[in-house]
C-alpha positions in Angstrom: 159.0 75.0 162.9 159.4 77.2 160.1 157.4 75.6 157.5 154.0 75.6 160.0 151.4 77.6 160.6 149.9 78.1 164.4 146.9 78.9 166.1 147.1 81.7 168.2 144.0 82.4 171.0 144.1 86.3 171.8 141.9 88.9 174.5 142.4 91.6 172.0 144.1 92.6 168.3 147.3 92.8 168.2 150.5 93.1 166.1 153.6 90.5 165.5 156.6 91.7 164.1 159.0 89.0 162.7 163.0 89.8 162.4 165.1 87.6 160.3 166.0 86.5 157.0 163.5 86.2 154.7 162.3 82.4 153.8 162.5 81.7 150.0 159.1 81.4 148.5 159.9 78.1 146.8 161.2 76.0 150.7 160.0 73.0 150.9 157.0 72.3 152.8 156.5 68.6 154.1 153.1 67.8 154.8 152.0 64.6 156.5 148.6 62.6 155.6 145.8 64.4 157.5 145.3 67.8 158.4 148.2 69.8 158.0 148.8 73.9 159.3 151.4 75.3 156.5 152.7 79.1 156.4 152.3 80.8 153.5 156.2 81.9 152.4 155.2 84.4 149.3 155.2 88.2 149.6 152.6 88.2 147.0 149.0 86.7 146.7 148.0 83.2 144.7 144.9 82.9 143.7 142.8 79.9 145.5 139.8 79.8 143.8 138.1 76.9 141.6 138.4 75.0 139.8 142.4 75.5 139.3 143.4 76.1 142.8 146.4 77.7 141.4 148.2 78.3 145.1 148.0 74.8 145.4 148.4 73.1 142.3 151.5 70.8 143.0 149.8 69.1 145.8 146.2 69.1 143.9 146.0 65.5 143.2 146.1 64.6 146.8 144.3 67.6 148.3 140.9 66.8 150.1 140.5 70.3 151.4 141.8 73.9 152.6 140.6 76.0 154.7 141.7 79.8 156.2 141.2 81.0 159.6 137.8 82.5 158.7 136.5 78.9 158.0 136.5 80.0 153.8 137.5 76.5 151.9 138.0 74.8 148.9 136.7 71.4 147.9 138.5 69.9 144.5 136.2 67.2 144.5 133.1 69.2 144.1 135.4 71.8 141.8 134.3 74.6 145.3 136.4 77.6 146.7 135.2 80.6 148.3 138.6 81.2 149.3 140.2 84.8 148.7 143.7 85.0 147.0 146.4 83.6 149.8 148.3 85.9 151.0 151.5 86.9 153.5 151.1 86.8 157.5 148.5 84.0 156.9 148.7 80.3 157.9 146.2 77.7 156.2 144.9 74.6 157.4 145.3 71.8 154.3 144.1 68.2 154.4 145.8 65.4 152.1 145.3 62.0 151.4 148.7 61.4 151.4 152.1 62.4 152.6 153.5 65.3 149.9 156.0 68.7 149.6 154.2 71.6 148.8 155.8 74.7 146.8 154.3 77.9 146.4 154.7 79.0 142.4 156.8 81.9 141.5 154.9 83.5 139.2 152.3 86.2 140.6 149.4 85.2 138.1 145.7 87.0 137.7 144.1 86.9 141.0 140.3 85.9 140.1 137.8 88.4 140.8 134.8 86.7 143.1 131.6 88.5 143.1 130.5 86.2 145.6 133.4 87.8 147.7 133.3 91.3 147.1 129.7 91.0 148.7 131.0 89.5 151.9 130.6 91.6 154.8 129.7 94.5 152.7 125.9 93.5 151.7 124.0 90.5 152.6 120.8 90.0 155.6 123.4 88.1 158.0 127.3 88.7 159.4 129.0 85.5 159.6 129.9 85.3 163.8 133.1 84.9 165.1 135.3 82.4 164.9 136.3 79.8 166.7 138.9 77.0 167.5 137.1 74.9 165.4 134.9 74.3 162.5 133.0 72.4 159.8 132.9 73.0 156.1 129.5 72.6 154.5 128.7 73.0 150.6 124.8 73.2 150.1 124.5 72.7 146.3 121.0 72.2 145.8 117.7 73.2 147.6 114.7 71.0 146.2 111.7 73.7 145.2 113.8 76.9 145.2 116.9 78.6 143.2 119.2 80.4 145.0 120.6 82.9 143.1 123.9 85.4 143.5 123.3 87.4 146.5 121.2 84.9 148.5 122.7 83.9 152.0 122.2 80.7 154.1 122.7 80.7 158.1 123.1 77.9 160.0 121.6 77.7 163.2 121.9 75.8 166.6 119.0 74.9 168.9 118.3 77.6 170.8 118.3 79.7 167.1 122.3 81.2 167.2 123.7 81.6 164.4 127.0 80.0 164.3 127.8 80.0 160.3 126.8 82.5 157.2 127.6 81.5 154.2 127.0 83.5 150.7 125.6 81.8 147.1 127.9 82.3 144.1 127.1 82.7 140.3 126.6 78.6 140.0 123.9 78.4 142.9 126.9 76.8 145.4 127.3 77.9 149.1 129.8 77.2 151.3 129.6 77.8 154.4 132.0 77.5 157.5 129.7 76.0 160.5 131.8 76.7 164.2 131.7 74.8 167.4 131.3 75.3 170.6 134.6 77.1 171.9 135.2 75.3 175.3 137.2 77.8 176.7 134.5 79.9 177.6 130.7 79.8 179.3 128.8 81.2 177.2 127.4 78.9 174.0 128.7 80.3 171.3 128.6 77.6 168.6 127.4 74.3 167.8 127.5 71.2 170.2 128.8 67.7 169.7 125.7 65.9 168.3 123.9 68.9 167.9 121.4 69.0 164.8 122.2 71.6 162.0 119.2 74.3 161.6 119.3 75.8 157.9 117.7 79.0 156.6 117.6 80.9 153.2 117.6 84.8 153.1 116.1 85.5 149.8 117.6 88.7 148.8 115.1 89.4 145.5 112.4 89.1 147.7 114.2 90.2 151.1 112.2 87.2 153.2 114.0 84.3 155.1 112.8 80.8 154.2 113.4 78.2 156.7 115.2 74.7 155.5 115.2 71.0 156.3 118.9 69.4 155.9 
C-alpha cells in the first residue's frame, strides 16, 4: 500500500533503493481510528515539534499521538514533542480518535531548533538502548522536591536494573521518554515485561549524581 509505513525486523544495516515515479507530496492519506503507520511523501523535512505540530496540522484536532521509530513522540494534549523535523525514507506511527485524510503541507517552513535534541546522543550520563518492536510513551512533568532542569536525563529501569528507556528534560522541565518491551523474538530480556513495575531515576547533570525515583 503506498500510503503506509512498515516495520521492518533486520540482522544487520542495510540499504533500500526504491524505483518508480515519484508520489506527490500532497496524496491523500486515509487513516482509520486507532493507530495508524503512514509514509512520509515529502522530499523535504516538516517540523514536528510543539505546540504547532506543523507536519501534522490538518489532522491535529483528532490526533492523540505520534511517534517515530526511535520511540520520540508528540502529545497535543499536554502541548509535548521531542520529535525531530520529519523527514524522507521515514514511516511514523500516528494515533487518531477518528477516521481522517492526512496531507503533508507544501510549504518547507522553519524547522525549530531543539536544544533538548541537539544534546541527544551527543552529551548526557545515559544512551537510550535499542529499540524494539514495541513501546510506551511516558511524559514525566513534575518531580515533587526537585527541578529538573535542561540537561538532566531520566532512565527507566526494569527489575533486575536494565535500562530499557532514556529520556532527556527540555527548557520547560518536561521529559519524554520512550519506555521498550520485551522483544519476544529473542532470549535474552531486553526490555520491560507485561505487568512489570516501572523503576525511575534522575541523573542530575549540575551536580553529576543520579537520584533514584518513586512513580
Amino acid at each position: 500500500n503506498l500510503t503506509e509505513g512498515y516495520f521492518l525486523y533486520i540482522e544487520e544495516e542495510v540499504e533500500t533503493v526504491f524505483t518508480g515515479e515519484a508520489i506527490p507530496y500532497n496524496t491523500d492519506i486515509p487513516l482509520t481510528e486507532g493507530w495508524n503507520i503512514a509514509a512520509y511523501f515529502p522530499t523535504y523535512e516538516l517540523d514536528a515539534g510543539g505546540p504547532v505540530f506543523f507536519v501534522l496540522r490538518n489532522i491535529l484536532d483528532n490526533l492523540i499521538l505520534a511517534k517515530d521509530r526511535d520511540g520520540r513522540f508528540m502529545n497535543p494534549e499536554w502541548r509535548f514533542s521531542n520529535m525531530q523535523p520529519w523527514r524522507e525514507t521515514q514511516g511514523y506511527q500516528i494515533n487518531v480518535d477518528a477516521d481522517v485524510v492526512l496531507n503533508y503541507a507544501r510549504e518547507r517552513n522553519a524547522v525549530a531548533s531543539f536544544s533538548t535534541l541537539e544534546k541527544e546522543n551527543k552529551s548526557g550520563h545515559w544512551r537510550s538502548p535499542s529499540p524494539t518492536d514495541e513501546n510506551m510513551s511516558l511524559l514525566v512533568k513534575e518531580i515533587n522536591g526537585l527541578t529538573p532542569q535542561l540537561g538532566d536525563q531520566i532512565a527507566v529501569v526494569n527489575k533486575i536494573g536494565r535500562i530499557v528507556g532514556v529520556g532527556n528534560v527540555d527548557e520547560k522541565g518536561l521529559c519524554g521518554i520512550s519506555v521498550w518491551g520485551d522483544d519476544k523474538s529473542t532470549k535474552p530480556v531486553d526490555g520491560m515485561l507485561k505487568g512489570e513495575l516501572l523503576g525511575l531515576k534522575l541523573w542530575d547533570s549540575d551536580k553529576n549524581i543520579v537520584i533514584n525515583l518513586k512513580a
